[in-house]
BADO-972977 format. One record per atom (N, C-alpha, C, CB): y, z, x. Coordinates in Angstrom, 3 decimals. Last residue first. Glycine has a CB too. Layout:
N
        y        z        x
        Y        Z        X
...
//
This chain:
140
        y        z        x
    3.240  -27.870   13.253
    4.607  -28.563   14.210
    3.765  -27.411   15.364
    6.946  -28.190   13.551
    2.000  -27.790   10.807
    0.938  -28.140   12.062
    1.926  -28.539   12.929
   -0.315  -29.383   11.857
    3.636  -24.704    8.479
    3.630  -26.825    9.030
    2.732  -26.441   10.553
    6.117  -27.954    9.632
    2.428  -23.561    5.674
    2.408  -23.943    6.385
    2.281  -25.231    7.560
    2.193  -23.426    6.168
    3.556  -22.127    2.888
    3.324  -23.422    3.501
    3.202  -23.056    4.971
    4.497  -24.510    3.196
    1.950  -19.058    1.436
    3.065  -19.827    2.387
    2.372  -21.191    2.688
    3.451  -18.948    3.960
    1.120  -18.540   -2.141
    0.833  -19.139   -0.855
    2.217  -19.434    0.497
    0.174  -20.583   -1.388
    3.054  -15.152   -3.489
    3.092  -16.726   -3.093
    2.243  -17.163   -1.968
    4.503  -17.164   -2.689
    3.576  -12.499   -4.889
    2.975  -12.890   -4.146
    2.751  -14.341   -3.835
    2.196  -12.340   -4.350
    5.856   -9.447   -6.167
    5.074  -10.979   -6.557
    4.588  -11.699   -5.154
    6.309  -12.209   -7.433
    5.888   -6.345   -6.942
    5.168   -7.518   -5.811
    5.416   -8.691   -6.497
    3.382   -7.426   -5.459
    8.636   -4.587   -8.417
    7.351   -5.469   -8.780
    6.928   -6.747   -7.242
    7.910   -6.520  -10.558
   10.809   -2.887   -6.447
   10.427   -3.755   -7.667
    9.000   -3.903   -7.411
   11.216   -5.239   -7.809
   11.090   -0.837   -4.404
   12.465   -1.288   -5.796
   12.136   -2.121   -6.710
   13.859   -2.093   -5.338
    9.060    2.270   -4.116
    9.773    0.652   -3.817
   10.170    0.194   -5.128
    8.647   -0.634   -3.123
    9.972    5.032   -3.300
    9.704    4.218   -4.669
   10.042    3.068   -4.369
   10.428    4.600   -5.949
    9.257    8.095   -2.158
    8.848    6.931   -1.757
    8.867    5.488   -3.234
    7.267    7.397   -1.088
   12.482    9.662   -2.821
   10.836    9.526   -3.034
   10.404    8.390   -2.730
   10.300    9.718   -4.375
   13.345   11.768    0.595
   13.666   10.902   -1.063
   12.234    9.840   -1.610
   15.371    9.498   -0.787
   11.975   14.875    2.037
   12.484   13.031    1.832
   12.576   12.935    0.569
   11.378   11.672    2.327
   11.115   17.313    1.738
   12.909   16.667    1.802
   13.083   15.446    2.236
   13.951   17.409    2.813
    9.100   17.980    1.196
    9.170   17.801    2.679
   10.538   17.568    3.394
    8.343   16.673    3.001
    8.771   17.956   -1.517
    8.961   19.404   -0.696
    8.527   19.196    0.608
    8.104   20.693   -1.279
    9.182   15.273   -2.180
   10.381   16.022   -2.609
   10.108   17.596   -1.650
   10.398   16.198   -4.591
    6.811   14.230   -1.318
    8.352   13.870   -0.290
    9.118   15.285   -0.948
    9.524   11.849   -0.783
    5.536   15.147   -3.246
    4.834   15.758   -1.798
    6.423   15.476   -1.087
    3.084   14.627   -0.910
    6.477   14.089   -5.335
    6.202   15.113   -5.592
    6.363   16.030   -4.409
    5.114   15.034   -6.135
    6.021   11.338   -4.586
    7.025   11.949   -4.981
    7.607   13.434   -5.056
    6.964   11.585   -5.825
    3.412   10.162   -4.707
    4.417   10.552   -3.224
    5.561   11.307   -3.488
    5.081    9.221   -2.422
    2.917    9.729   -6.999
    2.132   10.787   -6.826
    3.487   11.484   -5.548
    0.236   10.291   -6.264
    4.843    7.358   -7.460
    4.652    8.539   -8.267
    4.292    9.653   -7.790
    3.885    8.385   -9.107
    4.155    5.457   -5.070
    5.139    6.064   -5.325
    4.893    7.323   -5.978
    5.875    5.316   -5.925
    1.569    5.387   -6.125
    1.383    6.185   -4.474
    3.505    6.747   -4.922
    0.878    4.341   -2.246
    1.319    3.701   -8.341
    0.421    4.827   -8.480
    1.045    5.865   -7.140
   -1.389    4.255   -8.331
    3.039    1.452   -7.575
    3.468    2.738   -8.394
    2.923    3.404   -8.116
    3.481    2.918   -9.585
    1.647    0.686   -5.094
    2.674    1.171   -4.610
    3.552    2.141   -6.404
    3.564   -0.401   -3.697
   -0.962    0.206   -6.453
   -0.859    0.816   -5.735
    0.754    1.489   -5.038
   -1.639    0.165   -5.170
   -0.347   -1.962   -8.860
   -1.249   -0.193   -8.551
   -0.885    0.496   -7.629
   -2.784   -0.111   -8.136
    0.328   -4.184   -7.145
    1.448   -3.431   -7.847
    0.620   -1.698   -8.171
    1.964   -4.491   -9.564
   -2.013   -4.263   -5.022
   -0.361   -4.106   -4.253
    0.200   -3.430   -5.618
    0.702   -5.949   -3.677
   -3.362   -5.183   -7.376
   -3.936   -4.234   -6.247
   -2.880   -3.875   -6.116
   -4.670   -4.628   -4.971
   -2.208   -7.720   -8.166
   -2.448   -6.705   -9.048
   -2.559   -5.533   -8.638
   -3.368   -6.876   -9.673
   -2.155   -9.195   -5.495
   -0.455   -8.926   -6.197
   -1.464   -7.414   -7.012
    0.563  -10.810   -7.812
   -5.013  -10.128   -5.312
   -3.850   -8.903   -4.355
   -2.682   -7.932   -4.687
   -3.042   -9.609   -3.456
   -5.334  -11.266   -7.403
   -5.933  -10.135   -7.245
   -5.575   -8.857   -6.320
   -6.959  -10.540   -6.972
   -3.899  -13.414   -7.002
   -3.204  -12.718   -7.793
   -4.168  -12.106   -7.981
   -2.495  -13.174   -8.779
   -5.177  -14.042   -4.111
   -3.611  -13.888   -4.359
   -3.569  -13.317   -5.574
   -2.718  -15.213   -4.360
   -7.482  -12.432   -2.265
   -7.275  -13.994   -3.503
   -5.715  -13.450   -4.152
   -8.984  -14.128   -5.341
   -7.235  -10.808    0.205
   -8.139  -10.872   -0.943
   -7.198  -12.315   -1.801
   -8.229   -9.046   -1.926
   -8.604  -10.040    3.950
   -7.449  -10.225    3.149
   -8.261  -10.537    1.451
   -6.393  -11.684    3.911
  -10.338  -11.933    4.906
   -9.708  -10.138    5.363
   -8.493   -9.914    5.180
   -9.756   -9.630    6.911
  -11.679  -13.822    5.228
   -9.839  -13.909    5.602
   -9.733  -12.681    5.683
   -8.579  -14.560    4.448
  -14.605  -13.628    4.860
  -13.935  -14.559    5.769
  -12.591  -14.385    6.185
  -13.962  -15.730    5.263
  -14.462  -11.148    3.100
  -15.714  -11.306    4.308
  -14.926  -12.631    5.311
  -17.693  -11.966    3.412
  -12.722  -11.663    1.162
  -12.515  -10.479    2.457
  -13.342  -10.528    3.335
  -12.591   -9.051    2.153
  -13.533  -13.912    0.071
  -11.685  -14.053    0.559
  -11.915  -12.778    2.186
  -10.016  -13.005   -1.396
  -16.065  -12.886   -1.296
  -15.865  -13.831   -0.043
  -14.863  -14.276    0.577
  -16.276  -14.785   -0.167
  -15.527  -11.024   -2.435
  -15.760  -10.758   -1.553
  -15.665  -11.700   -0.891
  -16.531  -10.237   -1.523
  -13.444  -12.414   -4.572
  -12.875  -11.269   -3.954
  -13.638  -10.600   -2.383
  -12.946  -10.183   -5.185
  -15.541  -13.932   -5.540
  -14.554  -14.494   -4.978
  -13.692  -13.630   -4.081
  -13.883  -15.047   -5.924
  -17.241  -12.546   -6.714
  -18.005  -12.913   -5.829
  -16.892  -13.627   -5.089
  -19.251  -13.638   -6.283
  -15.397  -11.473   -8.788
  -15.366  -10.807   -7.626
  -16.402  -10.965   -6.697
  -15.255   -9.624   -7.867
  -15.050  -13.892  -10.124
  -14.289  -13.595   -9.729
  -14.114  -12.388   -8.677
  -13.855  -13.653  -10.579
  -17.943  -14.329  -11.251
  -17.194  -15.227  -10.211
  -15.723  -14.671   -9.272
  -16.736  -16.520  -11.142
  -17.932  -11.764  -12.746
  -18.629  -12.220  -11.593
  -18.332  -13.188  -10.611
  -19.576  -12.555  -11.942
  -14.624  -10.534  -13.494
  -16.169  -11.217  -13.886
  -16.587  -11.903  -12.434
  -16.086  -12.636  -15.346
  -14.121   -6.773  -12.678
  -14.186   -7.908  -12.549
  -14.910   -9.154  -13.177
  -14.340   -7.801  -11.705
  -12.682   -3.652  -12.936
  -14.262   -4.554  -13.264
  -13.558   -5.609  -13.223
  -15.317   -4.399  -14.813
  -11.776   -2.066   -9.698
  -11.048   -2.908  -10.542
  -13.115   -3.534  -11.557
   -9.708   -4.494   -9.193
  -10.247    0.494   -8.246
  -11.616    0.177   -8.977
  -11.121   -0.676   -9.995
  -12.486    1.480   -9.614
   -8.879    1.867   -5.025
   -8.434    1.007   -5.748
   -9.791    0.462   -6.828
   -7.760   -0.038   -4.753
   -8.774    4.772   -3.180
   -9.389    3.463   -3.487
   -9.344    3.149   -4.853
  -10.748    3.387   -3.070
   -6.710    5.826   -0.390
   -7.249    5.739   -1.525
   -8.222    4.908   -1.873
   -6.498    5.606   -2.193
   -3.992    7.700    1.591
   -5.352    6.564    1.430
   -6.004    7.100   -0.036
   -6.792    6.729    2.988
   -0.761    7.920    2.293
   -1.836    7.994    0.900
   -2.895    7.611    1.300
   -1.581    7.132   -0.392
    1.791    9.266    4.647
    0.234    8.612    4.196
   -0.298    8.932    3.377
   -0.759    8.671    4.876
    5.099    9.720    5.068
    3.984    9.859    4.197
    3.293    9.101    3.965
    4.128   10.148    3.280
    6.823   10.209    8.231
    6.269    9.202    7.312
    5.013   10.550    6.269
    5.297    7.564    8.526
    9.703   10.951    9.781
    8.994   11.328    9.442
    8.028   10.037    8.525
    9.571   12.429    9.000
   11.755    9.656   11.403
   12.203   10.887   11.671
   11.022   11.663   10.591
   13.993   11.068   11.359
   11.729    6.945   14.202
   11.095    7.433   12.488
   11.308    8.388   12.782
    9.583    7.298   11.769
   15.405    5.908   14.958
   13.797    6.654   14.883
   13.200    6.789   13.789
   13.676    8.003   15.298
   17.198    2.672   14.808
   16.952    3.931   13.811
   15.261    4.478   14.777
   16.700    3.229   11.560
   18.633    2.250   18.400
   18.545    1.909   16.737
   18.219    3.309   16.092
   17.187    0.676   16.277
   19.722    3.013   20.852
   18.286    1.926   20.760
   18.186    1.723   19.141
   16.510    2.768   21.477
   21.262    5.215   20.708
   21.495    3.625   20.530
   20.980    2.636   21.054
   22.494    3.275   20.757
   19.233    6.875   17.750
   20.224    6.526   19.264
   20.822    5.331   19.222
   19.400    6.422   20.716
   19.089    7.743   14.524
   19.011    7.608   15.584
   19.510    7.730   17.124
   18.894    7.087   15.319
   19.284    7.925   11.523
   20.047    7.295   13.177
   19.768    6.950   13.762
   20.512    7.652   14.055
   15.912    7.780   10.729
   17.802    8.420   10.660
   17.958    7.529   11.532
   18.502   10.230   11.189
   13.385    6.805    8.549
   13.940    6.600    9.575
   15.730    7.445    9.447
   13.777    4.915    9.740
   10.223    7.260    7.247
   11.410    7.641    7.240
   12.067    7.538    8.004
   11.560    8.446    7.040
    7.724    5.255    6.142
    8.142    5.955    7.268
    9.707    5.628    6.920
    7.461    5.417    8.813
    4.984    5.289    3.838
    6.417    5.185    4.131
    6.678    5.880    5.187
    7.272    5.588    3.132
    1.703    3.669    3.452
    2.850    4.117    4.144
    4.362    4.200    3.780
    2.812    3.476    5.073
   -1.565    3.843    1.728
   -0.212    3.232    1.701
    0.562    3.996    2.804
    0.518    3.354    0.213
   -4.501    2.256    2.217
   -3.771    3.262    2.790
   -1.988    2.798    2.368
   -4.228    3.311    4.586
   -7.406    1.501    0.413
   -6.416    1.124    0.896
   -5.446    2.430    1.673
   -5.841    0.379   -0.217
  -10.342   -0.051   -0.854
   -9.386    1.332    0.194
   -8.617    0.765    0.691
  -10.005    2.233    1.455
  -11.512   -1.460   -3.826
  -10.494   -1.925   -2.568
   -9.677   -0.216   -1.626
   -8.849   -3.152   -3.598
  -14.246   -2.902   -5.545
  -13.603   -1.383   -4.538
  -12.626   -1.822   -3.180
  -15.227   -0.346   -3.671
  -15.323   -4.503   -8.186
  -14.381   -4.468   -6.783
  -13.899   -3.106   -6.646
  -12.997   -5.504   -6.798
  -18.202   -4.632  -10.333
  -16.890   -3.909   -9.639
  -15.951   -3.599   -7.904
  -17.259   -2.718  -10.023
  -19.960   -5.920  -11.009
  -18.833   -6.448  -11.538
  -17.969   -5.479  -11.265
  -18.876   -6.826  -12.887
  -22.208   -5.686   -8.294
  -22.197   -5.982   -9.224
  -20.415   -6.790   -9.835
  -22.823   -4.751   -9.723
  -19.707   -4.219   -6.258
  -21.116   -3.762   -6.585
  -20.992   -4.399   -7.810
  -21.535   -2.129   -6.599
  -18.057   -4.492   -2.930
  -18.150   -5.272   -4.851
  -19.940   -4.722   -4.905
  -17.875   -8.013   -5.068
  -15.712   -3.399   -1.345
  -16.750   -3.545   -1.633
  -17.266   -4.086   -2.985
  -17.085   -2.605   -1.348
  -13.396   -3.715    1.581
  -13.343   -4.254    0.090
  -14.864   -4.149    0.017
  -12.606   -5.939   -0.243
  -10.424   -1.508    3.124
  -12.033   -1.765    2.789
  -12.158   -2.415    1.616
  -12.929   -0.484    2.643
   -8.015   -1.067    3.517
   -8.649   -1.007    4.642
  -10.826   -1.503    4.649
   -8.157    0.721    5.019
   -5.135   -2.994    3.176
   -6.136   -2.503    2.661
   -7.041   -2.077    3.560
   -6.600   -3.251    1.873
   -1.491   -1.505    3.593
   -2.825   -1.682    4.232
   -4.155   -1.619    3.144
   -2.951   -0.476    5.371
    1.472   -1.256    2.858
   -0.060   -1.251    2.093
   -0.957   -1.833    2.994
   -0.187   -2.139    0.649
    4.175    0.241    3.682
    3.554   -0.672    4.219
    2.376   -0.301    3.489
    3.567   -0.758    5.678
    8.134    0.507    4.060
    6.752    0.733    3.249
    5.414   -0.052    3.817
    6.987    0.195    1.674
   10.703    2.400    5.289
   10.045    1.207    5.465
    8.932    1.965    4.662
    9.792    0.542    7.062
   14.139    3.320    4.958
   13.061    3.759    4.992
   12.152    2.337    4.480
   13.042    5.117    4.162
   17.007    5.094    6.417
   16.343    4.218    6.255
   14.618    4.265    5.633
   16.577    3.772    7.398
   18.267    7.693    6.702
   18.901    6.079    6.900
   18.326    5.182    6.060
   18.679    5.403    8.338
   18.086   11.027    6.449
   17.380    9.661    6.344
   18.318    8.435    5.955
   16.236    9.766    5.243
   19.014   13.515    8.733
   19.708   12.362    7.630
   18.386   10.969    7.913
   21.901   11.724    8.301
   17.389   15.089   11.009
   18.105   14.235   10.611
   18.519   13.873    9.481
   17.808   13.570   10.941
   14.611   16.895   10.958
   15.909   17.038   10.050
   17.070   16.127   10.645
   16.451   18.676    9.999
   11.958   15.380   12.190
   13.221   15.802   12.248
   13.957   15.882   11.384
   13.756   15.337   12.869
    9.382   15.349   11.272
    9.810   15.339   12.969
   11.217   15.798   13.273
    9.748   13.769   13.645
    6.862   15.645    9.149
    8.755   15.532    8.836
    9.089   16.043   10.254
    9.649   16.816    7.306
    4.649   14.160    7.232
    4.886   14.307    8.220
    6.333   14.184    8.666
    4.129   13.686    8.681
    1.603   14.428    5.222
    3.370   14.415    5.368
    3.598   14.753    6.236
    4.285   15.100    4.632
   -1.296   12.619    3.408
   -0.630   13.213    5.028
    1.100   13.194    5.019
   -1.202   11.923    6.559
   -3.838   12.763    1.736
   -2.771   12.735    2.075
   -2.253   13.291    3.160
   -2.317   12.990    1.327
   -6.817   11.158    0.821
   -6.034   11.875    1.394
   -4.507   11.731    1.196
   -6.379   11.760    2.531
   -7.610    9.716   -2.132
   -8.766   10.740   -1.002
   -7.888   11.678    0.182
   -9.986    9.439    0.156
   -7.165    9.053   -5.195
   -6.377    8.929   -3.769
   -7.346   10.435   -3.153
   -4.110    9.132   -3.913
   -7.711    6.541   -7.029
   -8.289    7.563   -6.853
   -7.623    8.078   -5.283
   -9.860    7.268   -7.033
   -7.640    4.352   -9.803
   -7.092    4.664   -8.491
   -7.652    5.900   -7.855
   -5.648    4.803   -8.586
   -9.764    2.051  -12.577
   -9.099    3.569  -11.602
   -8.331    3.504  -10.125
  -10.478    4.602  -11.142
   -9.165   -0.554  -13.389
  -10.031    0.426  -13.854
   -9.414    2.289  -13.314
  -11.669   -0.130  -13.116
   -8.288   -3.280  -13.770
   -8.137   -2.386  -12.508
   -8.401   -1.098  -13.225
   -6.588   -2.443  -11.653
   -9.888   -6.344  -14.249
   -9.013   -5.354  -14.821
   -9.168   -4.061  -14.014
   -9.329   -5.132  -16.331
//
């Protein structure tokens, strides 16, 4: 159960008054620690703002960085599972991810909001809920 969020930095960054076009998101985790029955996940969220551009396509015409960390209590198996997904795959157990990922892109939307609105981007709010699936993969 995901306990706290806690956001350590922020960064806004606006290159050009262009018209925003476009705009991309990205969650990076960057650290997983487990003490006992509590998972610690740092993470960094991204939006980069894109215009026009040229006619090579859209530029980023600015992005907003969150880093943070993510405090979930856990039961023991389950976050002796969380470390051992990140010590070997570097990466975390699928619907521990999804839970992480949804925290995190409300919690960063919300806060981001505030900071975009007096940079004059539109607010960082992705459009739905994560859901998360194994991919198949073929040995072709």
């Amino acid at each position: 159960m995901i306990t706290s969020i806690d956001v350590s930095k922020i960064e806004a960054l606006r290159g050009s008054r262009d018209l925003i076009s476009n705009m991309k998101f990205n969650v990076a985790f960057d650290d997983v620690k487990v003490e006992k029955d509590t998972v610690n996940v740092g993470f960094t969220f991204s939006a980069f703002y894109e215009g026009e551009g040229s006619s090579k396509g859209a530029q980023e015409i600015g992005k907003l960085v969150i880093s943070g960390n993510v405090a979930s209590k856990e039961e023991k198996a389950t976050a002796e599972d969380v470390q051992k997904t990140w010590n070997t795959k570097h990466t975390l157990p699928l619907k521990f991810a999804e839970d992480v990922l949804n925290i995190i892109t409300f919690e960063c939307g919300a806060r981001g909001t505030l900071i975009a609105y007096s940079m004059g981007f539109i607010a960082p709010l992705p459009m739905s809920r994560t859901k998360l699936q194994e991919s198949s993969q073929n040995s072709n």
